[in-house]
C-alpha positions in Angstrom: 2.7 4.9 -10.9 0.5 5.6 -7.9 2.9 5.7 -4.9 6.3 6.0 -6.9 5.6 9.8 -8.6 3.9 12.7 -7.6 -0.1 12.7 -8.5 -2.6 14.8 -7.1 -6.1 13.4 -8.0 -7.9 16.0 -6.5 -5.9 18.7 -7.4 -5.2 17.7 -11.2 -9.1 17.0 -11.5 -9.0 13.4 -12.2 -12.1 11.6 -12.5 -11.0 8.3 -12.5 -7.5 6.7 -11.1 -7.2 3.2 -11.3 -3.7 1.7 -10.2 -2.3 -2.2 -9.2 -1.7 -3.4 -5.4 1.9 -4.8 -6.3 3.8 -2.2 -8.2 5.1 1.2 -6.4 2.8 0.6 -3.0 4.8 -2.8 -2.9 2.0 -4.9 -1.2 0.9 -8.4 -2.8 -1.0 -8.6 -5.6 -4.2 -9.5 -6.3 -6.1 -5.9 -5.7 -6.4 -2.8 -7.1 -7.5 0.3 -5.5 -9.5 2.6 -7.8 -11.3 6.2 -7.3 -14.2 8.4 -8.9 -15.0 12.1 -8.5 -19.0 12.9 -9.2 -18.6 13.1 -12.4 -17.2 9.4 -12.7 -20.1 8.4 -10.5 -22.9 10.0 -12.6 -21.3 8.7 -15.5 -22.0 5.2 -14.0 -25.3 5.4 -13.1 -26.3 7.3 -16.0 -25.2 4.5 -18.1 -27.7 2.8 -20.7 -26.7 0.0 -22.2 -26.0 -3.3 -20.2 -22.9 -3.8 -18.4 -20.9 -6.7 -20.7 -19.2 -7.7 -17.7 -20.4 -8.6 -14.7 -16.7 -8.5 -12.9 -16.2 -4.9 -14.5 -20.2 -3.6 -13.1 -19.2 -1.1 -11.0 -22.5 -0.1 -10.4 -23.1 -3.5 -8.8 -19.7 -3.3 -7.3 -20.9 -0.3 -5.4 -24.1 -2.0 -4.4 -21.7 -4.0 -1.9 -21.1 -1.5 -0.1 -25.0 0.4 -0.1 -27.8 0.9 2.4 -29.6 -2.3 0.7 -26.4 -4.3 0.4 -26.0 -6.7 -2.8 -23.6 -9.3 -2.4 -21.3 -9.4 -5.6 -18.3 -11.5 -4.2 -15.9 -12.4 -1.6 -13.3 -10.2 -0.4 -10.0 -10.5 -0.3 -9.6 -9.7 3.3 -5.8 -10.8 4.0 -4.6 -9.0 0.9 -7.5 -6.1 1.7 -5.5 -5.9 5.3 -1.7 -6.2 3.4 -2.5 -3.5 1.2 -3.0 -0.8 3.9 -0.1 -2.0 5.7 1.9 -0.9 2.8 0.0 2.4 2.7 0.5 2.7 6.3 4.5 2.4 5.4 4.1 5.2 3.0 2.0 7.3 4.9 4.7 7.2 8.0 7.5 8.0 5.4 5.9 10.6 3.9 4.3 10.5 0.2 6.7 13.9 -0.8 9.4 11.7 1.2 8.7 8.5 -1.2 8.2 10.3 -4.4 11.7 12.0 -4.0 13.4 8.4 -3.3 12.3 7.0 -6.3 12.8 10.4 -8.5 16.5 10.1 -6.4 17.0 6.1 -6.9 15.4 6.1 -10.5 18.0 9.0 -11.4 20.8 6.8 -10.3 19.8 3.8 -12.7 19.7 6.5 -15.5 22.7 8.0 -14.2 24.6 4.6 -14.6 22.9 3.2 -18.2 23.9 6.7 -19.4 28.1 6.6 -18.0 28.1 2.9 -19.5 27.1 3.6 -22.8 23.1 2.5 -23.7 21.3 5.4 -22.3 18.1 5.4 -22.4 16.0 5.3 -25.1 13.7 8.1 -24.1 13.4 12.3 -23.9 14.4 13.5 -20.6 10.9 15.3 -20.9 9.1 11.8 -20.8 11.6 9.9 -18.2 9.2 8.1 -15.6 11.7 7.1 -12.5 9.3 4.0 -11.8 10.6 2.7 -15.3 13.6 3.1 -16.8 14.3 1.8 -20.7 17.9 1.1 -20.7 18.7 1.0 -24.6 20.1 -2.6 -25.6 23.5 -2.0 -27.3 25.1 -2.9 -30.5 26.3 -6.9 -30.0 24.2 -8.0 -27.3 21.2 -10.1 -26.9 18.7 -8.7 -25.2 17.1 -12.1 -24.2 21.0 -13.5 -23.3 21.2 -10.7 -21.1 18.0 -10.8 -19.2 18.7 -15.0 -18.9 22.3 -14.6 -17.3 20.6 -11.1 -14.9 18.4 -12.9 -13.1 20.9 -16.9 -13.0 23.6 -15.0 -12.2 22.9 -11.8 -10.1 19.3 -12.8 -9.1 18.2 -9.4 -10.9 15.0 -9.5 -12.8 14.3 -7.1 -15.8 13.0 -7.4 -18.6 12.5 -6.9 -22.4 10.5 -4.4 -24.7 7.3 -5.3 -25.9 5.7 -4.3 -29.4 7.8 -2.2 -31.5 10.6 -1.7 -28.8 11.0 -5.7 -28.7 14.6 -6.3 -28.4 15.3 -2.6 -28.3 15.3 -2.4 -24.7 15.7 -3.5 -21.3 12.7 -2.3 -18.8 14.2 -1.6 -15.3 11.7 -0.8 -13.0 12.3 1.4 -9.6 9.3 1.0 -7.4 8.2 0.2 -4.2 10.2 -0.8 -1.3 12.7 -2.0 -3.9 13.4 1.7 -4.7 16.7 2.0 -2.7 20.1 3.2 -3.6 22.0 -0.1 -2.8 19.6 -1.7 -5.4 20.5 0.9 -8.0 24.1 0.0 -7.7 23.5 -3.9 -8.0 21.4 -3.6 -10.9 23.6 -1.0 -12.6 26.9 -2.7 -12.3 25.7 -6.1 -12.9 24.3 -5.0 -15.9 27.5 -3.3 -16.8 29.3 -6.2 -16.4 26.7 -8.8 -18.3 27.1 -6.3 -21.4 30.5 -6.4 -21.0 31.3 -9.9 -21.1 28.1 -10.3 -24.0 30.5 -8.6 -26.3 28.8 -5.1 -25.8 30.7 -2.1 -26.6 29.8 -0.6 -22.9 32.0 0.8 -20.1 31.2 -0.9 -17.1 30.4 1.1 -14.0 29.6 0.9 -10.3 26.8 3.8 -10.8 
């Protein structure tokens, strides 16, 4: 995720990156920033068929911003404005600085779920530090656990979705909430609900 792991649009040749205000750049929601190289562009505007969607025609989006300007809607100005404050933050920290924090802080989640027991229920080769899936073990409920989480620790996370429903817990690591002390909260708490949930876990402090 843009802002939480290393990605080099330029360098990678990427014609297209497309990513959400409020995950790893950790302003509001409500916007998302988006790029094209030429090759996106003349793809655009070499486009035939009619646009289906009027909020998805980027060529008209574009047209906002052209030498015979089109209006196409009102921006959001406050959340334009809170959305390069948080890129100002990661700019003065330093993207390699950010990306090693949550490669550092994301390790220590995986780190802990491992020492407990669940793991996680992916290769090492496809481990994304932004989101870790912390494998729901034999005699809990995942939907228990995520309930008492958040009424009793104020943690949030949250469940699988399709085919890894009830499999496992999602624990993301992004943004400004990236930071060591929140790795040892969520770790140990979560320790601690399995525990009591009748888990067969070893509770840890990360």
């Amino acid at each position: 995720m843009l802002g939480g792991l290393e990605f080099q649009t330029d360098e990678w040749d990427v014609d297209v990156v497309y990513t959400g205000s409020q995950k790893c750049l950790s302003a509001p929601p409500g916007v998302a920033s988006i790029t094209f190289d030429d090759r996106a562009v003349e793809k655009v505007h070499a486009r035939e068929t009619p646009v289906r969607s009027w909020y998805l025609d980027l060529a008209g989006v574009w047209e906002y911003w052209g030498a015979e300007r089109n209006y196409h809607h009102t921006g959001p100005i406050s959340t334009n404005y809170a959305l390069r404050e948080a890129c100002r933050l990661i700019a003065e920290a330093g993207i390699e600085a950010v990306w090693e924090r949550h490669r550092r802080v994301g390790g220590a989640i995986k780190a802990g779920a491992e020492e407990m027991g669940p793991g996680l229920g992916v290769e090492d080769d496809h481990w994304l530090p932004t989101l870790n899936p912390v494998q729901v073990p034999a005699g809990a409920n995942d939907g228990r656990v995520i309930e008492r989480m958040l009424g009793e620790y104020g943690i949030e996370i949250v469940g699988g979705l399709g085919a890894l429903a009830g499999d496992i817990f999602r624990v993301g690591c992004m943004g400004h909430s990236a930071r060591p002390g929140n790795a040892l909260e969520v770790v140990s708490a979560l320790g601690t609900v399995l525990a009591e949930e009748g888990a067969d876990v070893t509770p840890t402090l990360a």
